[in-house]
N, C-alpha and C positions, 0 to 999 in steps of 0.2 A: 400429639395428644399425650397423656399423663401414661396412658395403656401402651402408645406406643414404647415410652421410656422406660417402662415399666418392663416389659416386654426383652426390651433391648439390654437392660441391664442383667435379666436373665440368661441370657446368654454367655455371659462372663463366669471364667471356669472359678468353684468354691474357694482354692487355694491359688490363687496367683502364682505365677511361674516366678522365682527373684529377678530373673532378666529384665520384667519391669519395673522392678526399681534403681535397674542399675547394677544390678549384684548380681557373682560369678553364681555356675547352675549348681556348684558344690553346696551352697548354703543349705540347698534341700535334705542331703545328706547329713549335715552337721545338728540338723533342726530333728530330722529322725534320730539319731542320735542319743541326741540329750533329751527328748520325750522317753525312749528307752529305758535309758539308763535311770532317766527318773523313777520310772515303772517298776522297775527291777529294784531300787533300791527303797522303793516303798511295800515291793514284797517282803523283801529282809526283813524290815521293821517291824510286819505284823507273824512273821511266819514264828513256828512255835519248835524245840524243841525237837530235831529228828529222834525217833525211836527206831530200835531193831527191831526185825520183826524175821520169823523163821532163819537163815543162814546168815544174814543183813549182823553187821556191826552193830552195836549200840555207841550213843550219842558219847558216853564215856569212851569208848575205845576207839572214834573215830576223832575225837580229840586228841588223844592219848598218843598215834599215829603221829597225825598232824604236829603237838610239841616234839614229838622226837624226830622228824624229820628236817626240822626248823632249827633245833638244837644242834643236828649236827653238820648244816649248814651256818654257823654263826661263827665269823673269824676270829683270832685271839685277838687280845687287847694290844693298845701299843705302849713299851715298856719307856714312857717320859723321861726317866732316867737318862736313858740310851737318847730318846731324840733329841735331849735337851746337850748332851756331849756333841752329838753329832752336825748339829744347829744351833750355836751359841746366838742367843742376841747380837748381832752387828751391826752398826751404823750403815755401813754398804751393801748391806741384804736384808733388805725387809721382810722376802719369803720367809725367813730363816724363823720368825716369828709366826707368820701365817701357817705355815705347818704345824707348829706345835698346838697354834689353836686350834684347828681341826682334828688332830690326833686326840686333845683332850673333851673336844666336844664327840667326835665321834667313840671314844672312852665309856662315854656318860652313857649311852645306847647300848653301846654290845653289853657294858656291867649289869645295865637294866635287863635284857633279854637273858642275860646266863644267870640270875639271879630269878625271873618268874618265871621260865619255863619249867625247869627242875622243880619248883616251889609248884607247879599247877598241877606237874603230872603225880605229886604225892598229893594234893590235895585230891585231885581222882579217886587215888586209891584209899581215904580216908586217914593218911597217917598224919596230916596236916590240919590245918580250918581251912573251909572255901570261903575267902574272904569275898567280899562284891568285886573289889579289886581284878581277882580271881575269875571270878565266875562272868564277869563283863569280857573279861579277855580273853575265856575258852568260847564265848559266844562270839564274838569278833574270828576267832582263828575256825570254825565252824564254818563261816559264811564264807569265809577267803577275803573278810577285812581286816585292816592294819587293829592293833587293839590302842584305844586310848593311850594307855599305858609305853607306850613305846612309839605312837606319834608326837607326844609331846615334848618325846627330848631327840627325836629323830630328826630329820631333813621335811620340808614340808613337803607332800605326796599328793598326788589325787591314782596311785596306782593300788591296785586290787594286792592284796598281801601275797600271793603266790610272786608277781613279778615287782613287790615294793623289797622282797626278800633278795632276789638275785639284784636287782638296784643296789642292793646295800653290801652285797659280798664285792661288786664291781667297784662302790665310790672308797670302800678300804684297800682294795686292792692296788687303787691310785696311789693312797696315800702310802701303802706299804712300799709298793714301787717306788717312789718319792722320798721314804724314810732310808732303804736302803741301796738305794742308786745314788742319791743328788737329785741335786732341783734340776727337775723336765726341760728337754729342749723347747717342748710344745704340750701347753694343760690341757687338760679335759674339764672345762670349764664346767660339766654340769654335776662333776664329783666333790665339788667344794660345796660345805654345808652352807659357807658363808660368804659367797661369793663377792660380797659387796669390799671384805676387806681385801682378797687379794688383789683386785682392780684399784683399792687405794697403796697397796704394797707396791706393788708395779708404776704408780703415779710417786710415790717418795722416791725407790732408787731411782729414779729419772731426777728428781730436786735434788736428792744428795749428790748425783754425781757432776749434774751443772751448776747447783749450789745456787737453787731457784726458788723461787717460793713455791709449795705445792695450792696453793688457793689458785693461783695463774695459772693452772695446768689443767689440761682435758683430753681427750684421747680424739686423734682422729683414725678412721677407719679402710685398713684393707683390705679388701677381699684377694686373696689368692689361690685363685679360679683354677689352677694351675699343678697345684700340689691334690694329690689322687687321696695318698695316705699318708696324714701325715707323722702316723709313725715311726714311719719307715723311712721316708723322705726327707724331714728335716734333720739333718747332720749337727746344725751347730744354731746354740739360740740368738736371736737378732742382737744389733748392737744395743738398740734401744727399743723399750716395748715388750710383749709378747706375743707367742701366738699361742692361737686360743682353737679349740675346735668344739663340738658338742650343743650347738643351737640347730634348731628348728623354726621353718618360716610355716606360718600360718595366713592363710588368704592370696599368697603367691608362690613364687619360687623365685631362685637364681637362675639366669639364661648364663652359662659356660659361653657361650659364645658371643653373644652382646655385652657381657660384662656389666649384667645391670638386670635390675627388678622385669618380670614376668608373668604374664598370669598365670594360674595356674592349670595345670593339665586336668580334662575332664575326671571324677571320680578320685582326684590324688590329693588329700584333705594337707597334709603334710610333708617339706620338703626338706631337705636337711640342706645348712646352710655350708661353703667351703669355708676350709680353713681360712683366721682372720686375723689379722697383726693387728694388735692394738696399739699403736704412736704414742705416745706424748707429746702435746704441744703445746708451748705458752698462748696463753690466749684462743683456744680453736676457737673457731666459727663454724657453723655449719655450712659446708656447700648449700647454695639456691637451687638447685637442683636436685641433691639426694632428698631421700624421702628420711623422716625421722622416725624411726621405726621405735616402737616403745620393746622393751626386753623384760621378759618374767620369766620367773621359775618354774609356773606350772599354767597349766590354760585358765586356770580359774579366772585370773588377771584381777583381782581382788588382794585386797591385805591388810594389816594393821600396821599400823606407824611405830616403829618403837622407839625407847628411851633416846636411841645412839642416833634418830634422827631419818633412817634406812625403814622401808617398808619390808615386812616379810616375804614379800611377793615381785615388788617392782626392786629391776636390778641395775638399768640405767638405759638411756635412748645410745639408741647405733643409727648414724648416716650410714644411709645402703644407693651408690646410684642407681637412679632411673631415667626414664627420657619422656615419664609423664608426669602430669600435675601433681600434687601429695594429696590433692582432695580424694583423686583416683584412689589412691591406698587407702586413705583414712574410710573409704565409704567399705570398700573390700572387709574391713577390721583386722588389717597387715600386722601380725605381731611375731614378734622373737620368744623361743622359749627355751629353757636348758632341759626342760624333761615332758615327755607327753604321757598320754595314762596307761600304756603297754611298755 
């Protein structure tokens, strides 16, 4: 009867467990999450304004702090001159180009940041104008978010400004390392602002040196399950390809001992992927069996398309094996990232 059904369909718990549709138990975590975070960041938006009140800082000097903390956390500039001596344009090193553009795009950032924080904290003290420019970006460094102002020419982020700050002393740090050592036996793929050129740098010297056309070429994918650390470990860089480290699997993991995709551990939202050789190959194909894993910068997994063709967000598919279906992963929502939001 209808009362029966009726009845019976009460019984069914409000919020469905994801097991029933197939999806790992983590999902629940990742759904509480971003309900959170929503919360939280719709407190931001309406909250007003902190004041001091008896012992308590004021809104002015808890800014004030906060820029001169920041300030003297911000690395020097890199001197173009010098990398530009040190890294000629070469026919047989494409890096050699790829560095410099990250030197001058990470340039554009640090200039911005030693140029309005000094400019905000006189503006505090009246000797300046608080421009909205200003005043938008003392309310951003307030909340512990990135300000407009320095997301725009930055790297793209979804991290909170306390850890988008130390992200950003570590992605120069790279590049300083890289300025004045030589090009890496093994990158940290998620300290390149523009990761899509060095993956095409890495695809030309493989063409220049087999004198191939770079449109025929594609990377196939190792996992080297094997190497612990790899900067420690890797002595001398491959003949051909690179290796790469600094991605993140979302909706599984790597199994070290099967050598192939895994679910993931209860409550472990996040797995860091082993170091990875990237090949060059004329014509790859994808193995029928690896799963194509789509690769982003940031979890948002959104982007805009730009001029040059490259989305800001999508950075290119990696075959990862496995020994199940790819529907299995695709249902999971299996993705590669170079930075998560801590």
């Amino acid at each position: 009867s209808p009362d029966e059904f009726i009845e019976y369909i009460r019984t069914f718990p409000l919020n469905p467990a994801p097991e029933a549709f197939g999806m790992h138990e983590n999902c629940n975590i990742t759904c509480a999450q971003n309900e959170a975070l929503k919360l939280l960041e719709g407190i931001l938006t309406v909250s007003a304004k902190g004041s001091g009140g008896g012992e308590g800082k004021s809104y002015e000097q808890q800014c004030d702090a906060i820029a001169e903390g920041i300030l003297a956390k911000v690395p020097e500039i890199f001197e173009l001159d010098v990398v530009e001596s040190n890294f000629p344009t070469m026919y047989e090193e494409s890096m050699n180009t790829v560095v410099k553009q990250e030197a001058l795009r990470y340039n554009t950032l640090l200039n911005i940041m030693r140029w309005s924080l000094p400019e905000f904290r006189k503006a505090l003290k009246g000797l300046v104008v608080m421009t909205e420019v200003l005043e938008n970006m003392g309310k951003a460094l307030f909340t512990n978010q990135v300000p407009d102002l320095w997301a725009d020419k930055g790297p793209l982020s979804l991290k909170p400004l306390s850890a988008w700050i130390l992200d950003c002393v570590e992605r120069v740090a790279f590049l300083e390392a890289w300025t004045s050592h030589g090009t890496p036996k093994v990158y940290w793929i998620s300290g390149f602002f523009f990761p899509q050129a060095f993956l095409t740098g890495a695809l030309q010297n493989y063409a220049r040196k087999y004198q191939l056309a770079i449109d025929t070429l594609g990377f196939g994918f190792q996992i080297r399950d094997d190497i612990m650390d790899p900067k420690t470990e890797i002595l001398k860089k491959p003949d051909d390809g690179v290796f790469v480290f600094g991605l993140f699997l979302e909706g599984c993991r790597w199994n070290d001992d099967k050598h192939l995709l895994s679910e993931s551990r209860p409550k472990e939202l996040y797995s860091e992927l082993p170091t990875m050789h990237l090949q060059p190959a004329v014509e790859y194909k994808s193995p029928k069996t690896d799963y194509n894993c789509p690769c982003y910068k940031v979890l948002s997994r959104k982007g805009v398309l730009l001029t040059t063709g490259h989305s800001t967000n999508f950075v290119m598919w990696v075959d990862l094996p496995s020994d199940r279906p790819q529907s299995v992963w695709i249902k999971a929502g299996v993705g590669l990232f170079l930075a998560l939001r801590t």
